[in-house]
C-alpha positions as CSV (number, residue, x, y, z in Angstrom):
1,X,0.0,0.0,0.0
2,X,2.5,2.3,0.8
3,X,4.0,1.7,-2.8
4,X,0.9,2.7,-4.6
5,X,0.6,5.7,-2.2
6,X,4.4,6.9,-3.4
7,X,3.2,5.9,-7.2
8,X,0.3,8.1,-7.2
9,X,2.3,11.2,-5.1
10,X,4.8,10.8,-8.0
11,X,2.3,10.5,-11.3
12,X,0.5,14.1,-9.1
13,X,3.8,15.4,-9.1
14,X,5.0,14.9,-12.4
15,X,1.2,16.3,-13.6
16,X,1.8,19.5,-11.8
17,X,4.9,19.7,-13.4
18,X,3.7,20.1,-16.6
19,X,1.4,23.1,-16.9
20,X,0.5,22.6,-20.9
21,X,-0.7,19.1,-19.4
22,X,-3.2,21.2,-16.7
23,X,-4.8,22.9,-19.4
24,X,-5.5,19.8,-21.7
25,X,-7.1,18.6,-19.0
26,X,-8.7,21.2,-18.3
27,X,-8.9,24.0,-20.1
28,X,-9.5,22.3,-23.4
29,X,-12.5,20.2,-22.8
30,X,-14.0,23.0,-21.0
31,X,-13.8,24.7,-24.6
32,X,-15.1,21.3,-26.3
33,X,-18.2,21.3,-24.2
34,X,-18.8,24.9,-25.3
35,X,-18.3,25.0,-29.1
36,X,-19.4,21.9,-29.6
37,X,-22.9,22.6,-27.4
38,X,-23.5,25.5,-29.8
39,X,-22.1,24.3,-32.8
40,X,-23.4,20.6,-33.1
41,X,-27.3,20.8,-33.0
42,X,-30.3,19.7,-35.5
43,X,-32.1,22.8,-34.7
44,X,-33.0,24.5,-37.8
45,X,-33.1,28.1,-37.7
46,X,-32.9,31.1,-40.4
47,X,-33.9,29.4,-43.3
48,X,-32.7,30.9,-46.4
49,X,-36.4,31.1,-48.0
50,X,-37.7,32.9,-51.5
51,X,-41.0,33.0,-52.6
52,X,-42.3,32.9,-56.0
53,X,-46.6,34.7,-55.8
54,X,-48.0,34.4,-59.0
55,X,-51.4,35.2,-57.0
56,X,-50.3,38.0,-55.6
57,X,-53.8,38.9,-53.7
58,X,-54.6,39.4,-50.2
59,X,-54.2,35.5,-48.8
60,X,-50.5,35.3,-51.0
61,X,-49.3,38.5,-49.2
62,X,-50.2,37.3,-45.9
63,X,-47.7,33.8,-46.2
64,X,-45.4,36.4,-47.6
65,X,-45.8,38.6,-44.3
66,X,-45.3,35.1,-42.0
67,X,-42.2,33.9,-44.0
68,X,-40.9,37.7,-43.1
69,X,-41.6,37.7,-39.4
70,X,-40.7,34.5,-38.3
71,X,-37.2,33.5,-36.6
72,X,-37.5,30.0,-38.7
73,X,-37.5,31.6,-41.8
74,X,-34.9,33.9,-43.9
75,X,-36.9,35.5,-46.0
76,X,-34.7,36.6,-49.4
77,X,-37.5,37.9,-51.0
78,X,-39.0,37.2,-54.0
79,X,-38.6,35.7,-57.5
80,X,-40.1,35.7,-61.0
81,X,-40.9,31.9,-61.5
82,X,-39.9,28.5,-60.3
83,X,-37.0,28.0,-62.7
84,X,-35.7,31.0,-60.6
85,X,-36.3,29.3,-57.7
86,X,-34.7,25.9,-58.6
87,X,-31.5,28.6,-59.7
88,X,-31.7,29.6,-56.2
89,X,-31.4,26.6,-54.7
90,X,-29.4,24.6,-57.0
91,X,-26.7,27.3,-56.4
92,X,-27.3,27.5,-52.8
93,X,-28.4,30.6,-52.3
94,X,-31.5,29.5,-50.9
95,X,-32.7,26.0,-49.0
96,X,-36.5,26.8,-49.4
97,X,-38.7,28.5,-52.5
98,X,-42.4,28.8,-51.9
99,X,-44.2,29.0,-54.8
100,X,-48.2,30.1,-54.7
101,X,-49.9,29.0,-58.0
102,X,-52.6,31.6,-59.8
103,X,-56.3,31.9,-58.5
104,X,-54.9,30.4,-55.1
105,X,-57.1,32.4,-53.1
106,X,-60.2,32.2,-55.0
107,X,-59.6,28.6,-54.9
108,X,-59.0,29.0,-51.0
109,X,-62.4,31.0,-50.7
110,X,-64.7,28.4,-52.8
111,X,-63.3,25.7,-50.7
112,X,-61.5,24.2,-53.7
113,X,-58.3,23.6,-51.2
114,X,-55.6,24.4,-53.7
115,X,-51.8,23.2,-53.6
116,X,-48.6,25.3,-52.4
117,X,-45.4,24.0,-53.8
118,X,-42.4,24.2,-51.7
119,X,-39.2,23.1,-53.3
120,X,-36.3,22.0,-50.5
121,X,-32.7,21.4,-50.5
122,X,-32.5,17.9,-49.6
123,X,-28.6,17.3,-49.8
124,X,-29.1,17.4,-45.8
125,X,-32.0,15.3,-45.4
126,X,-32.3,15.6,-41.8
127,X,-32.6,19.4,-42.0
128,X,-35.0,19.1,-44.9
129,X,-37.6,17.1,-43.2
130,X,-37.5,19.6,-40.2
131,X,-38.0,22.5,-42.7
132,X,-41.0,20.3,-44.3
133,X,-42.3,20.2,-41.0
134,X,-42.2,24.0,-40.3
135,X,-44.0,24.6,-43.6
136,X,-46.6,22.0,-42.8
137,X,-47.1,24.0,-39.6
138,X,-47.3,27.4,-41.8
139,X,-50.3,25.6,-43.4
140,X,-51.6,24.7,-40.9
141,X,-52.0,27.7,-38.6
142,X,-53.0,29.6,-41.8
143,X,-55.9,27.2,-43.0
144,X,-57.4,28.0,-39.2
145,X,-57.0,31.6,-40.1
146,X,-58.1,31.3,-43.5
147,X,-61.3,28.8,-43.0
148,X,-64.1,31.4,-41.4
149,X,-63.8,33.5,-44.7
150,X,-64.3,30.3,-47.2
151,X,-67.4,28.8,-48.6
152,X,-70.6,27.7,-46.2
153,X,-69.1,24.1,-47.4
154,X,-65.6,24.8,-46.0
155,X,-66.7,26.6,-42.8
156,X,-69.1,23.3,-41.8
157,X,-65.5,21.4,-42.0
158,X,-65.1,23.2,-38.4
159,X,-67.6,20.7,-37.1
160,X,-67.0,17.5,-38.2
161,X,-63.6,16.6,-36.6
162,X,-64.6,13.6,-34.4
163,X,-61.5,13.1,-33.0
164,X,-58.2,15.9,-31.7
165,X,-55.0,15.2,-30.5
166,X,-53.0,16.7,-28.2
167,X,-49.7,16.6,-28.3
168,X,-47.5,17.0,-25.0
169,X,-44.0,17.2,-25.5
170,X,-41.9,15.6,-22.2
171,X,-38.8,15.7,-20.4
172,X,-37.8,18.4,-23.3
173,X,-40.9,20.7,-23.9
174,X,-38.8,23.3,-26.2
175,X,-37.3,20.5,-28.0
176,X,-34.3,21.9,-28.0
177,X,-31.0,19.8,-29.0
178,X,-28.9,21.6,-27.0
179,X,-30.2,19.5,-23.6
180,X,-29.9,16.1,-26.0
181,X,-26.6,16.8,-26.9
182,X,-24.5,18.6,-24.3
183,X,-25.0,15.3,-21.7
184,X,-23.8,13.6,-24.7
185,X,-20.6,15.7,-25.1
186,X,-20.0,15.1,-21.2
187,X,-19.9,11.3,-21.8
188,X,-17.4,11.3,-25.0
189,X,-15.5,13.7,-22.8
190,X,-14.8,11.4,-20.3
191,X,-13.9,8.4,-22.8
192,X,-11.2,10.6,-24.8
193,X,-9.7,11.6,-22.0
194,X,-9.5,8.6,-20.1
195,X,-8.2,6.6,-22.9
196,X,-5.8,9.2,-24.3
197,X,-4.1,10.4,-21.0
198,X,-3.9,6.1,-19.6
199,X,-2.2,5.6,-22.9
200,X,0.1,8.4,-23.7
201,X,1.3,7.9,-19.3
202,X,2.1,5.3,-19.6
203,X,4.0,4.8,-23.3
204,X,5.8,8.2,-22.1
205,X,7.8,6.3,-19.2
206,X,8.7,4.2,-21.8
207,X,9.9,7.0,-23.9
208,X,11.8,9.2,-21.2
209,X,13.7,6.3,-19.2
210,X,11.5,6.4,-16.1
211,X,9.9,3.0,-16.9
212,X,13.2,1.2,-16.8
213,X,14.0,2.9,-13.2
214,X,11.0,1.2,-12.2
215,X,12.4,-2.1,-12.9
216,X,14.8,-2.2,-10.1
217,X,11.9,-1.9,-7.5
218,X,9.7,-4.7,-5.8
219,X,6.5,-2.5,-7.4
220,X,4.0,-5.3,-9.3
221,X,2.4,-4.8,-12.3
222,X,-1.1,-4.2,-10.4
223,X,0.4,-1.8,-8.1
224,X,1.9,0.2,-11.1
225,X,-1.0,0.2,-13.4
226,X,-3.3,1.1,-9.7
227,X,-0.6,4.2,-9.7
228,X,-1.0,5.4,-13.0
229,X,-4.8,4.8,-13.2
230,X,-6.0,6.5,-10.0
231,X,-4.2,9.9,-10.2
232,X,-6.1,10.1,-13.6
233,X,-9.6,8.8,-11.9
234,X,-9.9,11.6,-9.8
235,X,-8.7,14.4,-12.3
236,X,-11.4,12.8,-14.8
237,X,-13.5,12.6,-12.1
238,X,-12.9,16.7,-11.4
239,X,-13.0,17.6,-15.3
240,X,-16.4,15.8,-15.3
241,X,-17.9,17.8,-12.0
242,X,-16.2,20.9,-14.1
243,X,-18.2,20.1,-17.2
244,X,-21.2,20.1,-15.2
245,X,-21.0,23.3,-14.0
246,X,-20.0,24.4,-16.8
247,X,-23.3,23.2,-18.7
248,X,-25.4,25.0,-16.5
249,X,-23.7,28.7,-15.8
250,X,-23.2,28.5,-19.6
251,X,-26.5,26.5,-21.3
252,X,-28.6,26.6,-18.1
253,X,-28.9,22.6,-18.1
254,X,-28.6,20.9,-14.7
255,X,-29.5,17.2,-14.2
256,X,-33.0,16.2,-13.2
257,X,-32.0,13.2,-11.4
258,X,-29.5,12.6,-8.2
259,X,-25.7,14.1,-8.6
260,X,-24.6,11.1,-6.6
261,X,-25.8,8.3,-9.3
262,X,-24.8,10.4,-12.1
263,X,-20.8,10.4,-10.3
264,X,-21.0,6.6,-9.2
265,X,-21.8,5.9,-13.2
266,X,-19.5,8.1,-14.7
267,X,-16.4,6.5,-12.5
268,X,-17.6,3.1,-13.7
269,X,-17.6,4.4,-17.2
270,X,-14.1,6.0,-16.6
271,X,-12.8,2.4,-15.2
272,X,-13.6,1.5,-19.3
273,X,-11.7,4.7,-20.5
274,X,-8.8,3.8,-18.0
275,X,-8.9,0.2,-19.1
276,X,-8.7,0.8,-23.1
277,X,-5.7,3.4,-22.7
278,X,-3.7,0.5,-20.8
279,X,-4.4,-1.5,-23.5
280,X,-3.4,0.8,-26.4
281,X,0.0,1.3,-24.2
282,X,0.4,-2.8,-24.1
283,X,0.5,-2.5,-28.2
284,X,1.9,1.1,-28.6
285,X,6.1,1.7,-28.6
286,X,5.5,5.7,-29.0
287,X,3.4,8.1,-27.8
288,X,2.6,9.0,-31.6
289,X,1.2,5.0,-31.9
290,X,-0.7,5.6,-29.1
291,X,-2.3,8.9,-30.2
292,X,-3.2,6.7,-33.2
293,X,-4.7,3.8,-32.0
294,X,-6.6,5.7,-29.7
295,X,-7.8,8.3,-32.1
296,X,-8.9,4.8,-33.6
297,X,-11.1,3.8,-31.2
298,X,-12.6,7.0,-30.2
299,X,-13.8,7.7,-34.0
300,X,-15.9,3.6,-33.6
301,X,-16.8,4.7,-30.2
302,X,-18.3,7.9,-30.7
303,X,-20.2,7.1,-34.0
304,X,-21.9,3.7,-32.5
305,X,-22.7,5.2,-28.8
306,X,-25.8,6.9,-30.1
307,X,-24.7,10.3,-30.2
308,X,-25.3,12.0,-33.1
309,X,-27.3,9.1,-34.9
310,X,-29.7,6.6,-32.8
311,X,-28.7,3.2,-32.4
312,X,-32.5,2.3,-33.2
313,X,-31.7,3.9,-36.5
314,X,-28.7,1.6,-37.5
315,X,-28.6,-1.6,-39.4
316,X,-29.0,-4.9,-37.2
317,X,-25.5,-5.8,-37.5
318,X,-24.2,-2.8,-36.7
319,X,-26.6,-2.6,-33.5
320,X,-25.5,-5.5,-32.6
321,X,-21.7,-4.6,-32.7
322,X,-22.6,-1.3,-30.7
323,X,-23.0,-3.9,-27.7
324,X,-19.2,-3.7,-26.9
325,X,-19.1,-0.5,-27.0
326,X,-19.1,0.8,-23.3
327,X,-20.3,4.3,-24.4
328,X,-23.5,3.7,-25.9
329,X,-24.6,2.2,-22.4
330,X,-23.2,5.5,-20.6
331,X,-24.7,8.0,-23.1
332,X,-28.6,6.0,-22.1
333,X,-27.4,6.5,-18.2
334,X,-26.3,10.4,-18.5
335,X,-29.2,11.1,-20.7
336,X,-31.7,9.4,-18.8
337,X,-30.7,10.9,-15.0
338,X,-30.3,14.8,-16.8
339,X,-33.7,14.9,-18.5
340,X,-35.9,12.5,-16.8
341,X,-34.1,12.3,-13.7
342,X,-34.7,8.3,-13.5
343,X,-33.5,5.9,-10.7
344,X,-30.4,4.1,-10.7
345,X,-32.7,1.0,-10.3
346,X,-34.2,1.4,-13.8
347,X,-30.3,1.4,-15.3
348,X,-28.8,-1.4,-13.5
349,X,-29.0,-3.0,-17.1
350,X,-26.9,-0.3,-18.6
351,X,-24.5,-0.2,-15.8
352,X,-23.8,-3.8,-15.4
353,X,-22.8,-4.1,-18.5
354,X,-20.3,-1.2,-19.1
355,X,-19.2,-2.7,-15.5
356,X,-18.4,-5.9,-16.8
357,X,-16.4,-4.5,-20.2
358,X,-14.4,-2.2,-17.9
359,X,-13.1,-5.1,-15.9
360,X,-12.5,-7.3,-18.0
361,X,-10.8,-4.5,-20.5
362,X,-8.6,-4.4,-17.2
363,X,-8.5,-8.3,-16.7
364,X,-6.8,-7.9,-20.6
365,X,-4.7,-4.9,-20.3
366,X,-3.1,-5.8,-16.8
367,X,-2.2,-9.8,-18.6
368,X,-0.7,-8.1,-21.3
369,X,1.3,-5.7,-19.3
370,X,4.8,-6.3,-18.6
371,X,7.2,-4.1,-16.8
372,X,9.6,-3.2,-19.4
373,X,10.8,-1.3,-22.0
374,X,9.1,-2.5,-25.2
């Protein structure tokens, strides 16, 4: 015990040492959580949007009037035609061209419920459905407006809806992605680091000499991995708390569930970050191999932990493979306590198993892990 105790007083010391190595730690996945919490979001807002009113009467004028005062749309004004429009949009000068065919509100008037044509940019589909949606919402509030002043046939379509739905949105109200993604960020946070700073440790004391002083002591393999892991356990541990204060002074997002879960399964899912990095330093002979190879495993582990695209969405083999992949289980947990503050006792599923792959990562890693210069 003692030995450990001087391990980790030395692996503190030589991290204070360094201050560049502070702020990585520190300093730059502070920054991360920030630019990438403002930057990365499926929000659609300011719509570049033209409009093409070959109407041109009192109902036309009105869409024009919403398109212009709304914060989804940007409206560019209008154009002559719909080959204009499909100029527009083909160069990208525009992601949205509303066109209103002739006689539209005579049509709308006589209850002859005529067509508007929106043409989309649909290189990013995701963003184009969401911009269909808003449009169908335009319709929508309009045909309420619009349905007192039409035909005695259209006004008696007030009174035959038999059945209404309403629609309660929960847990995120305002649908913003902002409270989706930043707990995200928090969790791929945790595994970068972890993995990058276990790895790089320890494949530096192979670099600098220090791992061949350690040879002439009575220190075991266990005892020297325990040194190098725990320091890095608690300063993970710290940049996490960090990032969570961070999220709320700067997006106003604080957890709905208990602080003392969320830490107990975020140091279980650091045990998996810790593990991997020994593992990359068991294959790596430079710290540039280890960069690498954890750069590797970071670019599989954030694309198949559900972050960006949900798992449900992914082909059946694919899903399947996502179940090594201790993330995805720790992106449901931190999710899951920040926005609908659930008990641990609804996640032991998720926990036991990024548990288990954390051990037994460090079953592996500690087997292959010799105490010498490779």
């Amino acid at each position: 015990m003692q030995r450990l105790l001087y391990l980790i007083q030395k692996e503190f010391r030589q991290i204070v040492r360094e201050k560049i190595f502070i702020g990585i730690i520190f300093v730059v996945p502070v920054l991360q959580l920030v630019v990438i919490g403002f930057a990365v979001t499926t929000d659609v807002k300011n719509v570049s949007t033209v409009l093409v009113n070959e109407d041109n009467a009192s109902f036309s004028r009105r869409i024009e009037d919403v398109l212009q005062t709304s914060d989804v749309f940007h409206y560019l004004g209008r154009l002559p035609n719909m080959a204009a429009a499909r100029v527009w949009i083909t160069e990208g000068k525009a992601q949205l061209a509303v066109v209103i065919p002739p006689g539209f509100e005579r049509k709308v008037k006589s209850g002859r419920f005529p067509k508007i044509m929106t043409l989309i940019d649909g290189v990013d589909g995701n963003s184009a459905g969401v911009i269909a949606a808003y449009v169908n919402l335009l319709a929508q509030h309009l045909q309420r407006e619009w349905l007192p002043q039409s035909n005695a046939f259209a006004r008696q379509l007030q009174n035959i809806h038999l059945l209404r739905l309403e629609t309660r949105m929960l847990y995120n109200p305002d649908l913003k992605s902002v409270n989706n993604i930043v707990p995200g960020i928090l969790a791929m946070l945790i595994m970068i680091i972890t993995s990058y700073l276990t790895g790089m440790s320890i494949v530096r004391e192979k670099e600098i000499g220090t791992l061949e002083q350690l040879m002439v002591t009575p220190i075991r393999n266990w005892e020297l991995l325990a040194g190098k892991i725990i320091p890095l356990a608690l300063i993970v541990m710290a940049l996490f708390n960090v990032g969570m204060f961070a999220a709320r002074l700067i997006f106003g997002l604080w957890m709905k569930g208990g602080i003392l879960g969320l830490e107990l399964m975020a140091a279980l899912f650091a045990l998996s970050g810790l593990s991997l990095g020994i593992l990359i330093s068991t294959v790596a002979r430079t710290q540039q191999q280890a960069m690498f190879l954890a750069w590797f495993f970071m670019v599989f582990s954030l694309l198949l932990s559900g972050f960006f695209i949900p798992i449900e969405n992914m082909p059946p083999a694919i899903q399947a493979i996502t179940y090594l992949n201790p993330a995805r289980y720790f992106m449901v947990i931190v999710r899951e306590i920040y926005l609908k503050g659930t008990p641990l006792k609804y996640l032991w599923g998720q926990a036991a198993a990024m548990t288990v792959f954390g051990v037994l990562m460090f079953i592996v890693a500690s087997l292959r892990f010799q105490k010498r210069i490779a």
